[in-house]
N, C-alpha and C positions, 0 to 999 in steps of 0.2 A: 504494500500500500504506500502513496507516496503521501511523505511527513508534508504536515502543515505548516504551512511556512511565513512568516511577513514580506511585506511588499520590498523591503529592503532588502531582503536576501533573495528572494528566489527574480528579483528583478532589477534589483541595479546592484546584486553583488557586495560588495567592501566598500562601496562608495560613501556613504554617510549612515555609520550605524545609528545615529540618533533620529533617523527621519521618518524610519520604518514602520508601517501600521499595519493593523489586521485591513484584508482586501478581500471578498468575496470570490469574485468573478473578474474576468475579462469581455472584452466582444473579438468579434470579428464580423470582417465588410462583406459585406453579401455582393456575389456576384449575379446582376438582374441581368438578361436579356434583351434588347434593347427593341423588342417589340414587345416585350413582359413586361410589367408593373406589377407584380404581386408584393407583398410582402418578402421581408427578408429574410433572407434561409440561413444566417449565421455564417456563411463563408469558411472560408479556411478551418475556423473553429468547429464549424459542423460536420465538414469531410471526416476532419481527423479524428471527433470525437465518434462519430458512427463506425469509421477503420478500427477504434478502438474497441466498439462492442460489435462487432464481426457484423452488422446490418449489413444486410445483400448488397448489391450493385447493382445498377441499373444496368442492362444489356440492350444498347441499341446497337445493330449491326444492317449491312448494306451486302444484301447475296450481289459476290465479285462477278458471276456468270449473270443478272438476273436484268440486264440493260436487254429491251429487245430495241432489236434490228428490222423487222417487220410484220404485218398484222399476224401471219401466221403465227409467230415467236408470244404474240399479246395474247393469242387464241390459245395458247398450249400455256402458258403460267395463268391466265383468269382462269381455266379452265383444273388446273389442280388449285388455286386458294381456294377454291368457289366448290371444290367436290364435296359431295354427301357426308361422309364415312370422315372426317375431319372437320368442318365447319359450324361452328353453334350461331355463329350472326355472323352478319354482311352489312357492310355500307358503302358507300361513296359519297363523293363531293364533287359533282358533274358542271352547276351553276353555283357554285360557292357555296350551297346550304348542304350539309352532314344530312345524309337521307337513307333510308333504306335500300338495297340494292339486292335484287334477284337475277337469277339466272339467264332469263329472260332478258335480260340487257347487256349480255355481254357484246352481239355482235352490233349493236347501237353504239359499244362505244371505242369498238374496234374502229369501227367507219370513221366516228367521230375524232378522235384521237390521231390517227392516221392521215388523217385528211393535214391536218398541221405541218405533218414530218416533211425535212425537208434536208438534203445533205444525208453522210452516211457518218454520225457523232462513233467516235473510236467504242465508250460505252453503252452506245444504244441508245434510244429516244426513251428509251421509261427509266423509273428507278425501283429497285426490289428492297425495301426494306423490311426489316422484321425487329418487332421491341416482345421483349421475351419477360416473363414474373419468375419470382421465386415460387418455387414447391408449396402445394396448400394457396394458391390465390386463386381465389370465386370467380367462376368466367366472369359473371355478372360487374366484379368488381375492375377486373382487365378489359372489359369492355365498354365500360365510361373513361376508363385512364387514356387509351388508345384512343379513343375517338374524339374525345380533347385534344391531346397530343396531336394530331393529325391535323386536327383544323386550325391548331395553332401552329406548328409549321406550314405546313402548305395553304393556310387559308388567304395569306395575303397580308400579312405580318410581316413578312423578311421575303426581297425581293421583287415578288408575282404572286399571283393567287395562281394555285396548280391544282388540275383534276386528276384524283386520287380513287381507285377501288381500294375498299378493307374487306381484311376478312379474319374472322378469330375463331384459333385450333384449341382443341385441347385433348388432342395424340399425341401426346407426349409427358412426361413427366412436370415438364414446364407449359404451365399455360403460353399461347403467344398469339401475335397479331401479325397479318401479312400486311403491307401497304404496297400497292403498286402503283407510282407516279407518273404522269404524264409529263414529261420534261418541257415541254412550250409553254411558258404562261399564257394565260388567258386574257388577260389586260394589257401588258407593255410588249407580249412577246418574247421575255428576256427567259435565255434557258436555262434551268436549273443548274446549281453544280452546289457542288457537297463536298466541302476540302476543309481545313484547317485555316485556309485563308479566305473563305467564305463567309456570307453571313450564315449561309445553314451550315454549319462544324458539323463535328460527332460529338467533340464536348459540348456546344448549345445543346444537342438532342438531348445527349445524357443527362446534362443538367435540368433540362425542362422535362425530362422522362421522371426523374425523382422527384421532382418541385411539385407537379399536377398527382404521382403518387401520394405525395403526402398529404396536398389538401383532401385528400378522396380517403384518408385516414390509412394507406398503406406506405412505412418508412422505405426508402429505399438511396441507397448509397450513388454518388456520382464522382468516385475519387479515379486520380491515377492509375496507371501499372508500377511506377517508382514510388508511390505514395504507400502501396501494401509491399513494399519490397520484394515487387514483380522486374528482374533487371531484360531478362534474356526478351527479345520478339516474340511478338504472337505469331502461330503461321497464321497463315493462309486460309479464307473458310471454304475457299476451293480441295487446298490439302485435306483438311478438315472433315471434309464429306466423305474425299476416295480412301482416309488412313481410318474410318469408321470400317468403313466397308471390305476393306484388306485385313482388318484386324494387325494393323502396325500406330507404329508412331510417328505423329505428322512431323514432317521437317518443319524444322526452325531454321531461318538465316543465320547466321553467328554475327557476330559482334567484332567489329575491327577494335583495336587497343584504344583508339581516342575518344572512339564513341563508347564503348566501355568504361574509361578513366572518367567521363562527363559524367556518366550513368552514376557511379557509384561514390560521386561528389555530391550530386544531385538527393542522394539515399541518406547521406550522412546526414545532409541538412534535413530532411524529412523529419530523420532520426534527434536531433536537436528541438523539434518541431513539439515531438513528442513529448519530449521529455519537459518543456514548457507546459504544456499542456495539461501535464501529471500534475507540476505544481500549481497550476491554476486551477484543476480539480479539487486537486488537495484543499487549497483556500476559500473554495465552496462549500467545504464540509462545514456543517455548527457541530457546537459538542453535544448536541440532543439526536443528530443524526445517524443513523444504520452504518454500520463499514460496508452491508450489501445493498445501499442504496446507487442510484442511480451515478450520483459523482464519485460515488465509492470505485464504482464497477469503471466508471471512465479514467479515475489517476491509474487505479492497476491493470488495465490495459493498453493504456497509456503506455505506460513503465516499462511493461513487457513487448510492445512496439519498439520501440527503442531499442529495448537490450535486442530484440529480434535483428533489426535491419544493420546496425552496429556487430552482427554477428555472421552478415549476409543468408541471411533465414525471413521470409516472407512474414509479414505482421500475424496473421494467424495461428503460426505455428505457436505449436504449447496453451492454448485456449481450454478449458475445460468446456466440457461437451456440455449441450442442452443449454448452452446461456441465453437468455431471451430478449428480447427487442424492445427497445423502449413504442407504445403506442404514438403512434402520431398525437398529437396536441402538449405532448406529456412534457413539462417545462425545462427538459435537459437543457436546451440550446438556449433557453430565456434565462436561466440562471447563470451560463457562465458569461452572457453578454448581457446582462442587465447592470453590471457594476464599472462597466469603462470609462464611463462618464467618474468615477469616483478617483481609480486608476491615474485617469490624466490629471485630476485636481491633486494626487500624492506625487505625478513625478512630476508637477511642477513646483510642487514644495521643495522637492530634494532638490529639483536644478537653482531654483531662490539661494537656497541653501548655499549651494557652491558659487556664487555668483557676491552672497554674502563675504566667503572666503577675502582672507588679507591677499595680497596681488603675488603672483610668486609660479615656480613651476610644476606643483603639487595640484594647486588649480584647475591649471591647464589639462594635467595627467585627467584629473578628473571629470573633466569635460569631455576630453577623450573616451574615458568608458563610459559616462552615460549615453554618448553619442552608439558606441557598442551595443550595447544592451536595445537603446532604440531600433539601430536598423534589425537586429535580433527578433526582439518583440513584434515589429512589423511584419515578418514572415507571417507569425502566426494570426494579427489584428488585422492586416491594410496597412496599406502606403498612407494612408493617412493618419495615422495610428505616428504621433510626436513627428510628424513628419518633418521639420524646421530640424531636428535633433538627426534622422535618418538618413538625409541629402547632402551628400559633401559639396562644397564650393567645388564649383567647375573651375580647375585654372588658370582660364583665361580672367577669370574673374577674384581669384585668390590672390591675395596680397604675401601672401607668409609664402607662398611657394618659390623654394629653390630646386630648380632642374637639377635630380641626385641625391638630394635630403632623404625624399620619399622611400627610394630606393636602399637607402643608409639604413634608415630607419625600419623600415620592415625587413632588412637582414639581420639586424641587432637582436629581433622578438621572433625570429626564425628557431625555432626550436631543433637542434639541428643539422644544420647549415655549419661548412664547415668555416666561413666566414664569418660568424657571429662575435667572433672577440677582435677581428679585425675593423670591420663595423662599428662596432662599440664604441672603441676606441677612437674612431675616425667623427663619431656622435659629438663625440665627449670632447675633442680638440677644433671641433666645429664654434660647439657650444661656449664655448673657452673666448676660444678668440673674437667669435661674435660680441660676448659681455663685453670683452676689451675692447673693440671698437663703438658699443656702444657705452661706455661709460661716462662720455662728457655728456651725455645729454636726458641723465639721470633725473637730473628736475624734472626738467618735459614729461618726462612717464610719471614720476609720482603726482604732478598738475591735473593727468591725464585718468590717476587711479588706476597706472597700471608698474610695472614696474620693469629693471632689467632682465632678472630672471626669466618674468612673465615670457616676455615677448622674445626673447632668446627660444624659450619654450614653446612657444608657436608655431615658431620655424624651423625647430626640429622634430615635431608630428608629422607622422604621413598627410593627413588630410584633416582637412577643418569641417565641421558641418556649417549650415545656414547659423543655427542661432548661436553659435561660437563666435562666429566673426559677427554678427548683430552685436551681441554682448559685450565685445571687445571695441567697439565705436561709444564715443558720449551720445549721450541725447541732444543736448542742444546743437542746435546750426553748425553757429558758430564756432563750435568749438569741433563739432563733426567735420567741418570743412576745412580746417587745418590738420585735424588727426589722418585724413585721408589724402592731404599734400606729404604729409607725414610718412603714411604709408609705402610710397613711392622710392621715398628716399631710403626708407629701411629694408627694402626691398632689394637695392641699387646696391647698400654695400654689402649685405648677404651674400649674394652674386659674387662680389670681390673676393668676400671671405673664401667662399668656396672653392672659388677660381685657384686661390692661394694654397689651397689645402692639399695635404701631402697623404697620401692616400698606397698601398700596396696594389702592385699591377693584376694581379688577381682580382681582387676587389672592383678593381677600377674599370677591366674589361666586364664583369660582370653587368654592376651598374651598366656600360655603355651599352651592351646587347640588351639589355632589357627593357633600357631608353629608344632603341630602333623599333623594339617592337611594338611599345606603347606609341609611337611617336605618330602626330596628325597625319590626312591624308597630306596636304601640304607642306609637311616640314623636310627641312633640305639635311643633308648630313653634317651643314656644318653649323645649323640651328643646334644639335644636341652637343650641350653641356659636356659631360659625362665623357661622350666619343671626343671631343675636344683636350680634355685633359687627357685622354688615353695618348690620343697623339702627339701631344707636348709630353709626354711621359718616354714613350715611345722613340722620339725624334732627339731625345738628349741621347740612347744607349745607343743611336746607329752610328758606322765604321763609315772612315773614309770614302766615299765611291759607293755607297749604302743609298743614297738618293738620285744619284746618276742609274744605277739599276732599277729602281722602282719608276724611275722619269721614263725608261724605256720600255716601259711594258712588263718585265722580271720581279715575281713577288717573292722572291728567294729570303732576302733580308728581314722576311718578314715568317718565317716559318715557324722558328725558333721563339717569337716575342708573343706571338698572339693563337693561343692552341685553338677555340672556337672558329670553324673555317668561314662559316658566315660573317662574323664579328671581322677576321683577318681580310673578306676582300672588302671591307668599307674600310676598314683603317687605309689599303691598299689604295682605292680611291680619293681618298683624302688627299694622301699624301704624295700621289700622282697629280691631284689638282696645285699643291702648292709648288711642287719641285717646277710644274710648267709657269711660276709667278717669275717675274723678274724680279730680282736681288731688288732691293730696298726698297717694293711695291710691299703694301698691306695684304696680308694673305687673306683676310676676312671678305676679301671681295673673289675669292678663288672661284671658279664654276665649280659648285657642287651636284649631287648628283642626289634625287629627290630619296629618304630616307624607304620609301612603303617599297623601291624596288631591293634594296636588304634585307628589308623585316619578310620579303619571300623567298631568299634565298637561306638567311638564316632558317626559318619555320621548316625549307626544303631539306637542309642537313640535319632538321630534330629530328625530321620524320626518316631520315634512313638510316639514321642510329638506333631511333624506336625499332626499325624493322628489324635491324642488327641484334638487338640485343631480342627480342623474341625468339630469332633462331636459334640464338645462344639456349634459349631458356628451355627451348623444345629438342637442344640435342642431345640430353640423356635419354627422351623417350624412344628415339631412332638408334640408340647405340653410334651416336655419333661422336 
């Protein structure tokens, strides 16, 4: 069961142990359809908590074979949705009204439907869709959901209004509904299409397939495949049908490494998600309430999500059997978002809090993690969810930003890396020398309310959020419009500092690769910082005749100094562009060579080391 926690701990951590309160609940942003207006479904929060208590999923699926090509093709699939021995009701939607539909009108709407078609579409003029129930659902009750579901997609909500036959089975195990769509709309003409980048998805369906479930009082889940730590492909519902009917196992596509690597970055955080979650359960519980109550049953499923996906083991796994569903109405989802509004009123206390703080770089640290903890919490709330606290300043907009810091910095808290004391180090002589150049103008910051440490400390975090750098400006005008002349200048010698700073060539080529590969579409190679110091690093240990061979085309001198091969042809470039300057011309005017054709050559030699080291990895299996 997960422990009961305060707001201070299970949410902003170490940050200000005095600020911490009892907190019920959380919310989360409901994602609406943008032809739907219902009520909100609890979002993120309700995925995860239904993942939690094993609720079904919604299954919408599109039969791959089920596009016809011509009337005959319409006449032989109406002709099995519509058979005897399968069917308990029929409808369609011919003139936009959801109506009964018989036998008796199939070849009315062969004619009719056909008469439209026009070109030969790769999937066919129809669509074959099927929305399928869990085990134990009342036709009765699958056949008000579907026929809802139907007429809100295809009724002219999203796109066109489309004419659709239904039909509902119940041979099988699973209740389910056929829909077969006529791909022309009826009003604009505009053809159907069903993608990802669509207004009609598969996630809108899934999602509006559980949404209309549940007002109709039946719960039904609408989460990921990485969300139940599902990593590997689904096949094929093609595979699907023929590996039933072989009595084999459907092929599955494999998973290349990078797509893989995504996948199970993507799980961890799932797995984080959870474990949030546990404790926001947790903080729903009162001390009069059941451990086998509802929030009970959500922190320790929660919990065990977690330790599942963190284990590469799908959420379900380890479930005790016969657990039960919470009823539709029933206040789960109201209870963990009924308390956000309270949430926001506590983490604005604790940010007051630190905002209170004497001026200095303990502060700043501080801001730092609440800034953490926000985009954290957001996963699971909304992006709107402390969102000033969640959004880093963009760059080009950031005052504190030194091209390299970032990079300093997040090597330093690399857990690791075999860089990290190098880093450190390079942090720490940053921050040093920065103080020292800013020391005469010590008054100014205390005027200011802010102090040397402070703003030495700014500049050396990765990234600022919005209401960091709000925070760090005065209020009035006047005095806001000098701190941000201000800004400019502290900015200016930063840069210098850097520029000067003495750094390990290891280190140095690091940062500068990593700078190519963040760097704009537009930035030239000798915009990055970083690659600039490498090269003045570089150009002090070359030999006599060392630049007369690289002037020529010969990247010899450079074999030995720069081991990343991506990395070694822009320094190569570089340093081909200065050697062609003429002696006592400024090299900063050199032709450079735009930074994003590196950052594809470096990404080219990740990927066939990746592939390298894979073969490595699979040659004890071949006795290699």
């Amino acid at each position: 069961m997960a422990e009961t926690r305060t707001l201070q701990q299970a949410v902003l951590g170490e940050i200000l142990p005095h600020v911490g309160r009892r907190s019920a609940a959380m919310a989360g942003e409901a994602r609406v359809s943008p032809g739907r207006r219902r009520g909100a479904s609890g979002g993120t929060v309700a995925v995860m908590s239904w993942n939690a208590l094993r609720v079904p999923q919604s299954v919408v699926k599109r039969v791959g074979t089920g596009g016809c090509h011509s009337p005959k093709e319409l006449r032989r699939q109406m002709k099995y949705i519509l058979r005897d021995e399968a069917r308990v009701a029929a409808w369609s939607n011919q003139i936009g009204i959801d109506r009964v539909f018989g036998e008796r009108g199939i070849e009315n709407v062969i004619a009719d439907w056909s008469a439209s078609w026009c070109g030969a579409p790769k999937r066919g003029h129809t669509d074959h869709i099927i929305l399928s129930f869990p085990k134990g659902t009342e036709a009765e009750l699958a056949e008000a959901i579907s026929r809802e579901w139907a007429q809100e997609v295809f009724g002219g909500d999203y796109r066109d209004r489309y004419r659709y036959v239904a039909a509902l089975h119940c041979n099988t195990d699973h209740v389910h509904a056929h829909v077969l769509v006529d791909k022309v709309g009826m009003e604009d003409g505009k053809f159907l299409s069903i993608s990802r980048h669509s207004e009609i998805s598969y996630d809108m369906m899934r999602e509006l397939h559980a949404q209309i479930a549940g007002e109709h009082g039946l719960v039904l889940n609408a989460s990921s495949r990485l969300s139940r730590g599902i990593m590997e492909n689904a096949p094929r519902d093609t595979d699907l049908q023929a590996a039933r009917k072989e009595g084999r196992e459907p092929v599955v596509a494999p998973l290349d490494p990078e797509s893989r690597a995504l996948r199970e970055a993507e799980i961890r955080r799932h797995a984080a998600g959870y474990r949030q979650l546990a404790q926001l359960a947790g903080m729903g519980l009162e001390a009069d309430t059941p451990p086998d109550g509802w929030m009970g049953r959500i922190a320790e499923g929660a919990e065990l999500a977690a330790t599942n996906l963190m284990k590469g083991m799908p959420v379900k796994e380890g479930f005790a059997e016969g657990v039960d569903i919470p009823a539709a109405g029933a206040d789960v989802i109201g209870r963990l978002i009924a308390a956000r509004e309270t949430l926001q009123a506590e983490a604005d206390t604790a940010w007051s809090a630190i905002q209170d703080m004497a001026p200095g770089a303990e502060k700043v640290e501080l801001e730092q993690l609440f800034a953490g903890k926000a985009r954290e919490m957001g996963t699971l709330l909304g992006r709107d969810f402390l969102a000033d606290h969640s959004s880093s300043v963009s760059p080009e907009r950031d005052p504190y930003r030194v091209q390299g810091i970032a990079g300093l910095a997040a090597r330093a808290a690399e857990e690791g890396n075999p860089l990290v004391a190098e880093a450190d180090a390079a942090l720490g002589h940053f921050r040093a020398e920065l103080a020292r150049v800013l020391a005469p103008m010590e008054a100014r910051f205390e005027e200011a309310g802010s102090s040397i440490e402070e703003v030495a400390a700014r500049f050396t975090a990765p990234h600022r959020s919005e209401a960091q750098l709000e925070a760090s400006r005065p209020v009035d005008a006047q005095e806001r419009s000098d701190w941000l002349g201000l800004e400019r200048d502290l900015q200016a010698r930063a840069r210098d500092v850097f520029a000067g700073l003495h750094m390990d060539r290891d280190l140095l080529a690091d940062l500068a690769r990593q700078d190519i590969l963040d760097a704009g579409q537009g930035s030239r190679l000798a915009d990055i910082a970083t690659l600039d110091k490498l090269i003045s690093d570089v150009r002090q240990d070359l030999r006599d005749g060392d630049m007369d061979q690289l002037a020529a085309g010969r990247i010899d001198p450079l074999m030995d100094r720069i081991e990343d091969p991506g990395l070694r042809q822009a320094v190569f470039s570089e340093l081909k562009a200065i050697a062609a300057v003429d002696a006592g011309d400024d090299i900063t005017g050199r032709d450079s060579e735009p930074a994003a054709t590196y950052r594809t050559r470096i990404e080219a030699f990740e990927r066939a080391e990746e592939r390298g080291r894979d073969r490595d990895d699979t040659s004890g299996d071949y006795g290699l």
